[in-house]
C-alpha positions, 0 to 999 in steps of 0.5 A: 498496506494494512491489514485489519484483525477482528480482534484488533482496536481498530476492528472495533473503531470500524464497527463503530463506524469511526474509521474506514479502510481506504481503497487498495488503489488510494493506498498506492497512490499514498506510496507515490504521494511520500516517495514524491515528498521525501527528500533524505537519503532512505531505503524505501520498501513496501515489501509485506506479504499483504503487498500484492506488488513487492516494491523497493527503492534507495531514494533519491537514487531510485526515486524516478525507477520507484515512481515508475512502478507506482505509476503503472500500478495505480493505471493497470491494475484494478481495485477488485485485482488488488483487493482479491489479492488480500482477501485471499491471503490465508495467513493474514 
């Protein structure tokens, strides 16, 4: 996940108009998209305070376990949960 800084290059691209944050919901579906598509031995994490959903995994062993949660996390929960979730988030 990615958080955005006001004083970051990045802020500034986005005032510009250069760049725009996707959606809490399409970064999950990110996650599955690269958990589907690795095919070497690595410890999977997505595990920073800014993840409303911590989720870990040693792929492939837990690839099928991993997907599940992913799974689950794009049909249940919604956008304005997740996005709520970061915008309240006092140390970010």
């Amino acid at each position: 996940m990615l958080t955005i800084y006001p004083n970051s290059e990045l802020y500034k691209e986005i005032q510009k108009g250069n760049w725009q944050e996707e959606a809490e919901i399409e970064k999950y579906k990110e996650l599955k998209a690269l958990v589907e598509h690795l095919e070497i031995p690595v410890w999977f994490g997505a595990l920073g305070a800014s993840n409303p959903i911590p989720l870990q995994g040693t792929l492939p062993n837990d690839k099928k376990k991993v997907l599940s949660v992913l799974d689950k996390i794009i049909e249940s929960v919604s956008e304005d949960e997740l996005r709520d979730y970061r915008k309240n988030l006092r140390h970010l």
